[in-house]
Phi, psi and omega in degrees: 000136178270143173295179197290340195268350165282322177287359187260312146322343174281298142030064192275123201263113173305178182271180191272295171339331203264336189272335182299332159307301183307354210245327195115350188277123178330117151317292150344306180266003161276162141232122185304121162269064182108206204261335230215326177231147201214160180270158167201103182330131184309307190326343224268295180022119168249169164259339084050276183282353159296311212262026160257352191277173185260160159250098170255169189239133166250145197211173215215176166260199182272090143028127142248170191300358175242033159057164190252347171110005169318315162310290195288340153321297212278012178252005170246327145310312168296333162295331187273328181277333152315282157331335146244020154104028179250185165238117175239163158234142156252154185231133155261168170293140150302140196287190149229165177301311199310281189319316182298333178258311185298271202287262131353002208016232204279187195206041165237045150108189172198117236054271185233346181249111177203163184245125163278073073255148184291334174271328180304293201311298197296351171228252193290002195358295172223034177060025190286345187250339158278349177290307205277313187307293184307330174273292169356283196271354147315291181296324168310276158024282177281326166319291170297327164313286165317302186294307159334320209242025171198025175287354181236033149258005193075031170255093211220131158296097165286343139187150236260114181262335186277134188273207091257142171251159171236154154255063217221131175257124207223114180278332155297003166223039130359288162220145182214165155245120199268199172070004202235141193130199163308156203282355184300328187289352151096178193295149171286138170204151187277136169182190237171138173241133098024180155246153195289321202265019155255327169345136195272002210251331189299309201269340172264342181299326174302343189260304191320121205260345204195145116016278191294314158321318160239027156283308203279337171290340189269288171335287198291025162286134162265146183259317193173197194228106203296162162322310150328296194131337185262159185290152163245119191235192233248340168312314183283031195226354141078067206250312176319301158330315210278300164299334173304317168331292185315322203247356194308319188299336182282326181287353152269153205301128182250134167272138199185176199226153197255170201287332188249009153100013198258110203315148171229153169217124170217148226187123191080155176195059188276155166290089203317343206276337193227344179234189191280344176058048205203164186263188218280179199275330190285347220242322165327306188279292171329322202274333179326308187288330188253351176221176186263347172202143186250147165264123166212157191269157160229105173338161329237239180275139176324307186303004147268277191268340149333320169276348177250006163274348167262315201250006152272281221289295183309345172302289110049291193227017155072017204273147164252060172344134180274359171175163124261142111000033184283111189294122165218152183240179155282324177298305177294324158323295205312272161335289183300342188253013152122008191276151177299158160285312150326344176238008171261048159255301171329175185264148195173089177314298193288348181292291180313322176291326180290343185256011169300321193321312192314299180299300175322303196307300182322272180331326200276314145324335170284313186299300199291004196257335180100038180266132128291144185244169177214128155290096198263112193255119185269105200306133170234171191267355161317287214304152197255156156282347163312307181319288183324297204297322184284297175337289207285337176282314163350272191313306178305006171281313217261344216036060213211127173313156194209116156217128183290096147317118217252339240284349198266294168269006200237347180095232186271323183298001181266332175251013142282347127354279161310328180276325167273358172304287221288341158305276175353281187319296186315327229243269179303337178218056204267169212279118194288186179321135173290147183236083191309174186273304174241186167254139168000311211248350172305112187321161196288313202286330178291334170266356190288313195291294215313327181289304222275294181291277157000270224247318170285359187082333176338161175221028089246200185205120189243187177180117148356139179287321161309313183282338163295316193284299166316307172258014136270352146324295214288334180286319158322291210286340183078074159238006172308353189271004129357128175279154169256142187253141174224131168235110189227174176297144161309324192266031186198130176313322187286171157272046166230082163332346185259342201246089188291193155069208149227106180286163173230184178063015184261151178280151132256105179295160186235140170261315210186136179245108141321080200263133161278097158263340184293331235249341186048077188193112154265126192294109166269083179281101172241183223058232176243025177306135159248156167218065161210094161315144152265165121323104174337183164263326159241097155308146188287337179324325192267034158245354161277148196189156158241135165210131178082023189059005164259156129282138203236170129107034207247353168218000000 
């Protein structure tokens, strides 16, 4: 088998221009970044032709540390709806540089199903994460600035929210201390950096519907709380114009092509375990606008990005999804029903039978969001047909759509199958009004439990002498009508990594509430999440190289 970065280099790439003819999109109003990736303004946005397109969603069951495969569904789905004659886009995340060196390399798909060309996407691409990072620590910047250069006004932060990011997973700059040294060098403070896909500048380019939105989102970043008593936001600094300048470019949508010419747009690139985890609402809305049905993603297991892709981003942007999509593998059963990890590549009924639950609580949580679901089981070649059959008679149990995916080695003809469950469904069972987990108007612990119980199962909720205090902020401050982001591990219904399956009796502690007021979403950090990754003990980086006029080592 060739890796995913020969296939891609096999690859014949249409001009940028040409696949955007196919879509409808003007040629004349895009503009190329090279022959192959090009910007597309928000404006083209119809609302017209949004609210005729189908919107789906792909999701997942909970991650093994080597992902269910998500990415490479929805771009072979969308190649499988091609393929029987629909017009589809798929619209995606931006990878990020932290993964892309650590865990996982690269993240634009696998195999015969991929967005093109893939060493541009997986590292710098069109600078929208150095765009976003660099307007980020510009306010740190301009932050430390203001307090220095107004410290003999009686002007003091009693306390300090703003942070700095990188896109780079660096565990040594976590907490760091600044200021130290002459006194010219501003006061010593305790601060810390973020990874970039955490960033509030991240989750508001993602949220943001317009240009103007998002100059009134920037303004309203809270920095911190004066001496006083009062918010200090990025308004009073009188700043906000200077950032936006930093972002006109990110903020449009990138176009870009599938291994089959099939348009892609991707944009943003937050993280589910730790941000809202879904790409940006403008880059949605555009593939919206130019096709009759969009493929589009929520980072890691439903219960994470799948719930903040219904009760953030579609809260948000008014969108109703036409069906979800949920991914299992055998390797991932295997695991949730109790198999060592060295062995679920092997064969195992009962491990694989014990590990449906996982997937069931996932359908079920879905089904309550008011979803039809289609189970897309993404096929390895380890997997038996014995295997498959117990998958798909499962679901014909549950009355729930069943289609194998093949899109990794076979491309689209692999994934047609799958593209007509979900035509079908939509067509005969499409997904009803969306049913959030709380309402607006519910106080932040009551939307914290209904997620935490609901949708993780939990059977309690405890909170920090800090997180007592942030939200008695967030209630001062009126922000409670604010959707809430919860950032916990991936790999667990639970804030407990190790607790496979679907566990019960469990606590989740809140440590800590972040508020994102520009981005208006507040962050519930709970366990031991961090949100600045570490780096393996073997980086993939060190597997990465150019050689021989290539780049290698990007899958």
């Amino acid at each position: 088998m060739k890796t995913d970065i020969e296939i891609a280099r096999e690859c014949a790439l249409a001009p940028i221009a040409d696949i955007a003819s196919t879509t409808g999109i003007p040629a004349g109003c895009i503009e190329p970044y090279g022959r192959y990736i090009a910007k597309v303004p928000e404006t083209l946005i119809d609302e017209s032709r949004v609210a005729k397109s189908h919107l789906i969603l792909v999701t997942a069951i909970t991650p093994t540390k080597a992902g269910i495969g998500k990415t490479t569904v929805s771009i072979g789905l969308a190649l499988g709806l091609n393929r029987i004659g629909k017009k589809a886009i798929v619209a995606l995340r931006e990878p990020s540089l932290g993964p892309c060196f650590g865990m996982k390399g690269g993240a634009a798909g696998g195999g015969y199903a991929q967005v093109l060309p893939m060493e541009k996407i997986n590292l710098h691409f069109t600078g929208d994460f150095h765009a976003i990072s660099t307007a980020h620590n510009m306010i740190s910047a301009l932050l430390d600035n203001y307090i220095y250069q107004h410290r003999n006004d009686g002007f003091a932060l009693r306390e300090k929210y703003w942070r700095r990011v990188v896109d780079i997973n660096d565990r040594t700059l976590r907490e760091v201390v600044t200021g130290i040294g002459a006194k010219t060098n501003g006061g010593v403070a305790s601060s810390g950096f973020d990874i970039t896909p955490a960033s509030e500048i991240m989750a508001i380019l993602c949220l943001a519907t317009d240009i103007d939105d998002l100059r009134r989102r920037i303004d309203n970043i809270l920095l911190g709380i004066t001496i006083e008593g009062k918010p200090f936001r990025v308004k009073d600094m009188g700043v906000g114009g200077a950032i936006v300048v930093l972002l006109l470019d990110a903020l449009h949508p990138n176009l870009v092509q599938t291994t089959e010419q099939t348009p892609a747009i991707i944009h943003g690139g937050p993280f589910a375990n730790i941000a809202h985890g879904c790409n940006s609402i403008l880059a949605t809305k555009t593939a919206m606008t130019f096709s009759d049905y969009v493929v589009t993603e929520a980072g890691f297991g439903a219960d994470l990005g799948a719930e903040k892709f219904f009760d953030i981003k579609c809260r948000k942007a008014r969108l109703q999804p036409s069906l979800t999509v949920i991914v299992a593998t055998t390797q991932g059963l295997k695991m949730h029903g109790g198999v060592p990890l060295d062995l679920i590549k092997e064969p195992n009924r009962e491990g694989l039978t014990n590990g449906l639950q996982n997937l069931d609580r996932h359908i079920q949580n879905l089904q309550a969001f008011g979803q039809s679901v289609v189970v897309a089981f993404n096929r390895h070649a380890t997997d038996s047909d014995d295997e498959l059959d117990l998958v798909r008679q499962h679901c014909k149990t549950l009355g729930v759509g069943f289609a194998v995916n093949n899109a990794f080695l076979e491309g689209g003809s692999g994934a047609v199958e799958l593209a007509r469950e979900v035509v079908q469904t939509i067509e005969q069972q499409p997904s009803q009004p969306l049913r959030y987990t709380y309402a607006d108007s519910d106080p932040i612990k009551t939307k914290i439990e209904k997620i935490c119980k609901g949708i993780y199962g939990a059977a309690s909720v405890s909170y920090s002498k800090t997180a007592e205090n942030a939200i008695a902020h967030i209630e001062e401050m009126c922000m409670s009508h604010f959707p809430v982001c919860i950032a916990k591990t991936q790999f667990s219904f639970s804030a407990d990594s190790g607790l496979y399956g679907v566990p019960t009796g469990f606590n989740i502690h809140i440590r800590e509430l972040v508020i994102n007021a520009g981005a208006e979403m507040i962050v519930a950090i709970a366990g031991d999440i961090m949100r600045m990754p570490g780096l393996p003990k073997s980086p993939q980086a060190e597997r990465i190289d150019y050689i021989g006029g290539n780049i290698e080592g990007l899958s």
